[in-house]
C-alpha positions as a Markdown table, in Angstrom:
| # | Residue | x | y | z |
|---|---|---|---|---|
| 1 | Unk | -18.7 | -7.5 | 26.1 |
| 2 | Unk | -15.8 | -4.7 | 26.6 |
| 3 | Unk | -12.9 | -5.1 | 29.3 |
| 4 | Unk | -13.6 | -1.3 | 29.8 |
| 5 | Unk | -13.5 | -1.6 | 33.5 |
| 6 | Unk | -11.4 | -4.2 | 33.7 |
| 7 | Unk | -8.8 | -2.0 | 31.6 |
| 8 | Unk | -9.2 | 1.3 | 34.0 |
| 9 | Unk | -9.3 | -1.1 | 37.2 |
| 10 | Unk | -5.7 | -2.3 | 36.3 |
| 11 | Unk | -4.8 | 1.1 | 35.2 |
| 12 | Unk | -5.8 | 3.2 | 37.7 |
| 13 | Unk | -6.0 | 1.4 | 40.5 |
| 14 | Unk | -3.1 | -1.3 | 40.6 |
| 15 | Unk | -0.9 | 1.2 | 38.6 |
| 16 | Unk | 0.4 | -1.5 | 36.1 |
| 17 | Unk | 2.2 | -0.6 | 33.1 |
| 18 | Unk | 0.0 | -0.7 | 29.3 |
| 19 | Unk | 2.2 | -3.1 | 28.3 |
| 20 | Unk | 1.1 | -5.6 | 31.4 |
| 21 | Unk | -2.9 | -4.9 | 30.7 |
| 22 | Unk | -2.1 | -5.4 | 27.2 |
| 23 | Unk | -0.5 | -8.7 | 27.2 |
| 24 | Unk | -3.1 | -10.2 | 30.6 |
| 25 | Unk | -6.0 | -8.6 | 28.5 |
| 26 | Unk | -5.4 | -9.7 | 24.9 |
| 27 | Unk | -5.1 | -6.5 | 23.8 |
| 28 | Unk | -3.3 | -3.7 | 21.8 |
| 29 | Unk | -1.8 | -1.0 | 23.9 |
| 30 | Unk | -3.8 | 1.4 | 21.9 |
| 31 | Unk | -7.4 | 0.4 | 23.2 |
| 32 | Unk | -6.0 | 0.3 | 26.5 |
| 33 | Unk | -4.5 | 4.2 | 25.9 |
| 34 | Unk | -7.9 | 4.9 | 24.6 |
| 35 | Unk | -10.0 | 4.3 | 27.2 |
| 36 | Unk | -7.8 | 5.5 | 30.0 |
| 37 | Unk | -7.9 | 8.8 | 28.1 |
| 38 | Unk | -11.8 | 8.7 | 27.6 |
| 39 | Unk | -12.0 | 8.3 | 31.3 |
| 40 | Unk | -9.1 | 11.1 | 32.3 |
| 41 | Unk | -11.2 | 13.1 | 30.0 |
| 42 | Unk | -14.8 | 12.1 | 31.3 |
| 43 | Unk | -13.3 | 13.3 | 34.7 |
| 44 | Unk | -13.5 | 9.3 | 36.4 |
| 45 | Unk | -11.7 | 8.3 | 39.2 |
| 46 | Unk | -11.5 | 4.9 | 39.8 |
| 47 | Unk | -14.1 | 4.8 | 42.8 |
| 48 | Unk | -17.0 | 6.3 | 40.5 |
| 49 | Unk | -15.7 | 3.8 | 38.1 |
| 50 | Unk | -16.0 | 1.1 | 40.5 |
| 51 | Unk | -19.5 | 2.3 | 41.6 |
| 52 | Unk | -20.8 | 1.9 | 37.8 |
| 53 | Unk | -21.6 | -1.4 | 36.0 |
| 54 | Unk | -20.1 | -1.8 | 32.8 |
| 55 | Unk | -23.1 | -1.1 | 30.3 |
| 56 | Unk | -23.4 | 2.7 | 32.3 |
| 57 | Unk | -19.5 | 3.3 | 32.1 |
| 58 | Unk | -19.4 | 2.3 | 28.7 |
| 59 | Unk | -22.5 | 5.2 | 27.6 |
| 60 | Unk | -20.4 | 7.7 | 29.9 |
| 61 | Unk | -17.5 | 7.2 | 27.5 |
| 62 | Unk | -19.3 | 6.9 | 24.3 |
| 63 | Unk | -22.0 | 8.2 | 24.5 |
| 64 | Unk | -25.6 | 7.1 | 23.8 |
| 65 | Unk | -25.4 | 4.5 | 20.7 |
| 66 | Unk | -26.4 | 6.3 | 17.5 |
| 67 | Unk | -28.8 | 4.4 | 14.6 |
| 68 | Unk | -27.1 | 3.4 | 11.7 |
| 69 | Unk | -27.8 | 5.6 | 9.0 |
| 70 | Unk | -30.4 | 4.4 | 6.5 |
| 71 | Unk | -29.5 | 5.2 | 2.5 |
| 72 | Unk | -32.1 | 5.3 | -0.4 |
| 73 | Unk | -31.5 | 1.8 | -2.9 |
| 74 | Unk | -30.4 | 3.0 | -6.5 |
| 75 | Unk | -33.3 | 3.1 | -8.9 |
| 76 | Unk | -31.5 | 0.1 | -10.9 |
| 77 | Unk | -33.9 | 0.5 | -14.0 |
| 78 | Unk | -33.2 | 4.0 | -14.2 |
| 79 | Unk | -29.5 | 3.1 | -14.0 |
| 80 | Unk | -29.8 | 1.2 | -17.1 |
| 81 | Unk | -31.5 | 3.4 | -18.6 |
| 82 | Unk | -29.3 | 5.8 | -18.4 |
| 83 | Unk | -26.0 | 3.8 | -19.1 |
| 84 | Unk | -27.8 | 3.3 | -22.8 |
| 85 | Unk | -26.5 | 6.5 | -23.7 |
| 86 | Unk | -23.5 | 6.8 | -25.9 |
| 87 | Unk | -20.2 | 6.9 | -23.8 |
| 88 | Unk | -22.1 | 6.9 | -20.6 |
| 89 | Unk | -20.1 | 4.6 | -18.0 |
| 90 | Unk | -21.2 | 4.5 | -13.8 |
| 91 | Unk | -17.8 | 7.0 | -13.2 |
| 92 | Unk | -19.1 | 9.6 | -15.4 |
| 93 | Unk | -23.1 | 9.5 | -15.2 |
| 94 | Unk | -24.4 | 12.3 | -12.2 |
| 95 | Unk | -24.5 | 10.9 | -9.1 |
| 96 | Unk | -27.3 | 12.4 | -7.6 |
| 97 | Unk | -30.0 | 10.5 | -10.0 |
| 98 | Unk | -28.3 | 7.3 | -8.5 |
| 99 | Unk | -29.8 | 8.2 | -5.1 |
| 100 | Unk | -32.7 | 9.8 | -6.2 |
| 101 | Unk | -36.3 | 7.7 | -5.7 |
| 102 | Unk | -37.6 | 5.7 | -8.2 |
């Protein structure tokens, strides 16, 4: 699980320095700038922070998960087929017949 609220309890409410959370967290100084601007931006103080558990803090700064984005498999015969031809290599055959359905 993230150390989201962890990382904006130590930040904005016991005022330590990145370089503290960093170092107590196991973490890069970047991911700790990150969220503490995702939360400046989202408008979060750390009372409506402290209010939220961490699965509805972490949707408020992301957002809502989004599906991983499905791709049609080569037609492999049709690949072949076409890498017959004289001088035909995968760098120089179309590319859209690779993603086209069998």
């Amino acid at each position: 699980m993230r150390k989201i609220k962890e990382i904006l309890r130590l930040t904005l409410d016991a005022k330590l320095p990145y370089e503290q959370i960093a170092a107590s967290l196991q973490l890069s100084k970047g991911v700790i700038s990150k969220y503490v601007k995702l939360a400046s931006t989202a408008g979060l103080d750390w009372p409506a922070i402290a209010a939220m558990d961490e699965g509805a803090l972490e949707r408020q700064l992301l957002g809502p998960a989004r599906s991983p984005v499905v791709y049609a498999p080569p037609d492999y015969g049709q690949v072949h087929v076409e890498l017959r031809g004289k001088g035909v290599t995968l760098s120089n055959r179309p590319t859209n017949t690779i993603l086209a359905p069998g």
